[in-house]
C-alpha positions in Angstrom: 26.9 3.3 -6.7 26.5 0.3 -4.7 23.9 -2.5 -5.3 22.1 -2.3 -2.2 21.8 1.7 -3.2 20.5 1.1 -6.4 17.8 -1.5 -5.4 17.0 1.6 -2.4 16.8 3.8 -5.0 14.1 1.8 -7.4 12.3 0.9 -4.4 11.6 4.5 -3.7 11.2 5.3 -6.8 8.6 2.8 -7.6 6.9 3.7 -4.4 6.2 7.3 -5.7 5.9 6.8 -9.3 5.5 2.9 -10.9 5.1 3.7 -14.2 8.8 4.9 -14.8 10.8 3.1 -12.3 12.0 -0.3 -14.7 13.2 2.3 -17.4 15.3 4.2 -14.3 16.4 1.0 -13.1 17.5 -0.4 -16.6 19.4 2.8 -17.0 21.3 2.7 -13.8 22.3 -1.3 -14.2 20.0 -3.3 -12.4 19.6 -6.6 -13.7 15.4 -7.8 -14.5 15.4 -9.7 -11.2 16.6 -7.3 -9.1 14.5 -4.8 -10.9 11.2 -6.7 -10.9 12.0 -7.6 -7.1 12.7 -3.4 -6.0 9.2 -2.5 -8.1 7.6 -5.1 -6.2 8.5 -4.4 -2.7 8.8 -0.5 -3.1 5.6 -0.3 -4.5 3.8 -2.3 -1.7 6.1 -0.6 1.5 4.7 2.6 -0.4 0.8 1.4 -0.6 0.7 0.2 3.3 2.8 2.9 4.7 0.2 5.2 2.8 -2.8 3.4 3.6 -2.4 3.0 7.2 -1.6 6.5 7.2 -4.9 7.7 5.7 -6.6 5.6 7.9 -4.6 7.3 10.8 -5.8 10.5 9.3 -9.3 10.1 8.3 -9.9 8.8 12.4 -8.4 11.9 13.2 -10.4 14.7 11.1 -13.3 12.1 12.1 -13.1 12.7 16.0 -10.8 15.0 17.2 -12.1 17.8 14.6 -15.4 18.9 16.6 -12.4 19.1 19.6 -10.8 22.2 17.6 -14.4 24.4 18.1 -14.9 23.9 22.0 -11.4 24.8 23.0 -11.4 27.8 20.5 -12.7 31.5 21.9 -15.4 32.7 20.4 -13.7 35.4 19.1 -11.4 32.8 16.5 -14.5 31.5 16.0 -16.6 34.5 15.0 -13.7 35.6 12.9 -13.5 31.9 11.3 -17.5 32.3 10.5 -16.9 35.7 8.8 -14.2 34.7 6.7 -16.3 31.1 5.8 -19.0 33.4 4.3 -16.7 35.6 2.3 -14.9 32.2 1.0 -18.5 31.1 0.3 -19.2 34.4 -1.3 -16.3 34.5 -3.7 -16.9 30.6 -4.5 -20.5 30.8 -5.6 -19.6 31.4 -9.5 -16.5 28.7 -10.0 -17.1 25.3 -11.5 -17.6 22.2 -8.9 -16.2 19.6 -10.9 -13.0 19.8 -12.8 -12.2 17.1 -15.5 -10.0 15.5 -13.3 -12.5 15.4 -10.7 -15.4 14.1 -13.6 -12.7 11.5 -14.8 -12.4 9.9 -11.0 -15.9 10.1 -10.0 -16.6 7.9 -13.9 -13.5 5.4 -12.9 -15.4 5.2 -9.4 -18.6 4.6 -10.7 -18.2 2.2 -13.6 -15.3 0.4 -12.6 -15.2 0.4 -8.6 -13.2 -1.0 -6.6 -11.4 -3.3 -9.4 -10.8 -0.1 -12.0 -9.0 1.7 -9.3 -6.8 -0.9 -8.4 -6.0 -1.5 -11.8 -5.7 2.1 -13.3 -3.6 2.9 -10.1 -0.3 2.0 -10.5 -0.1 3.2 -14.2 -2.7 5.8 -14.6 -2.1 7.7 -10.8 0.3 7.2 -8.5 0.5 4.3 -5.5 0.0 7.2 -2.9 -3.2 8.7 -4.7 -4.3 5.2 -4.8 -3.7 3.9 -1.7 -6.0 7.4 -0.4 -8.5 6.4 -3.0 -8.8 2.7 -1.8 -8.9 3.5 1.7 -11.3 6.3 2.0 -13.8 4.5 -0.4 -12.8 1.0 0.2 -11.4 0.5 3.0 -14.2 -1.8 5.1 -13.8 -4.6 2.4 -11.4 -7.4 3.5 -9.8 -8.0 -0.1 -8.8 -4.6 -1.2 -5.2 -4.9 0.5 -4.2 -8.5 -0.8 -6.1 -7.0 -5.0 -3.9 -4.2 -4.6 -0.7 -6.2 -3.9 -1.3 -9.1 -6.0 -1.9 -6.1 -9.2 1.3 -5.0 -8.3 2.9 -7.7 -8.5 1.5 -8.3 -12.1 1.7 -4.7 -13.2 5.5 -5.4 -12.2 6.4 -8.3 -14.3 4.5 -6.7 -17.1 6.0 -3.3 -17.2 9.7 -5.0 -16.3 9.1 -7.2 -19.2 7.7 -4.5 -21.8 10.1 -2.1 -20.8 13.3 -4.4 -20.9 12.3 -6.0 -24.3 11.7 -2.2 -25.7 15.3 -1.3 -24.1 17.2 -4.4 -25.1 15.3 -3.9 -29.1 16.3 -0.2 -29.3 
């Protein structure tokens, strides 16, 4: 495989899922440079592209949405209401919170803004972080330049960790 595919490849792999991307690129070739570099820029491509997107998206459900329910007939719409009810019906016994959802609302909460930067690249994904930044975030001027300065430093720490453990063993 050629260079330039390889340092492609990490880049997209980092951009989806950090955590594992230096022990891919370790096993495919890639010098700690090259590697550190790829995490680096895949990671942040991944984090704008996904947080200008939400942005884009959270505008849309935010004003175009009431839209859907003039332009509608009212027979879609009765038929919409009926089935709402029956969802609401069936619903009523099931649990509200999952752990998941208990275990993001606590990170939220006690950590803020700083424990989701932090826990994202490791502990979520870049994508699910970038969302979570963005729709709870996003009016604060520093949560672009936290995010990419953390990934640069989760970089350098999981390249390093991960090339000592792979060089040792």
């Amino acid at each position: 495989m050629p260079y330039i595919l390889k340092l492609l490849n990490v880049a997209l792999f980092a951009g989806i899922k950090f955590f594992f991307a230096p022990i891919y690129a370790f096993n495919i070739g890639l010098d700690f440079w090259s590697t550190y570099i790829a995490l680096v820029v895949g990671g942040s491509i991944s984090f704008l592209l996904v947080y200008y997107a939400t942005n884009l998206f959270l505008i849309y459900i935010k004003h175009f949405k009431p839209k859907v329910v003039m332009v509608t007939s009212k027979k879609t719409r009765l038929y919409y209401n009926n089935w709402k009810k029956k969802r609401h019906v069936k619903r009523q016994g099931r649990k509200k919170f999952t752990k998941r959802n208990k275990r993001m609302v606590r990170i939220r909460r006690d950590w803020g803004m700083w424990g989701l930067i932090v826990s994202s690249p490791i502990l979520l994904s870049i994508p699910v972080g970038a969302i979570l930044l963005r729709k709870y975030y996003g009016h604060r001027k520093r949560t672009i330049p936290c995010m990419i300065s953390y990934l640069l430093v989760w970089g350098l720490v999981l390249n390093t960790s991960y090339w000592l453990m792979m060089n040792v063993f």
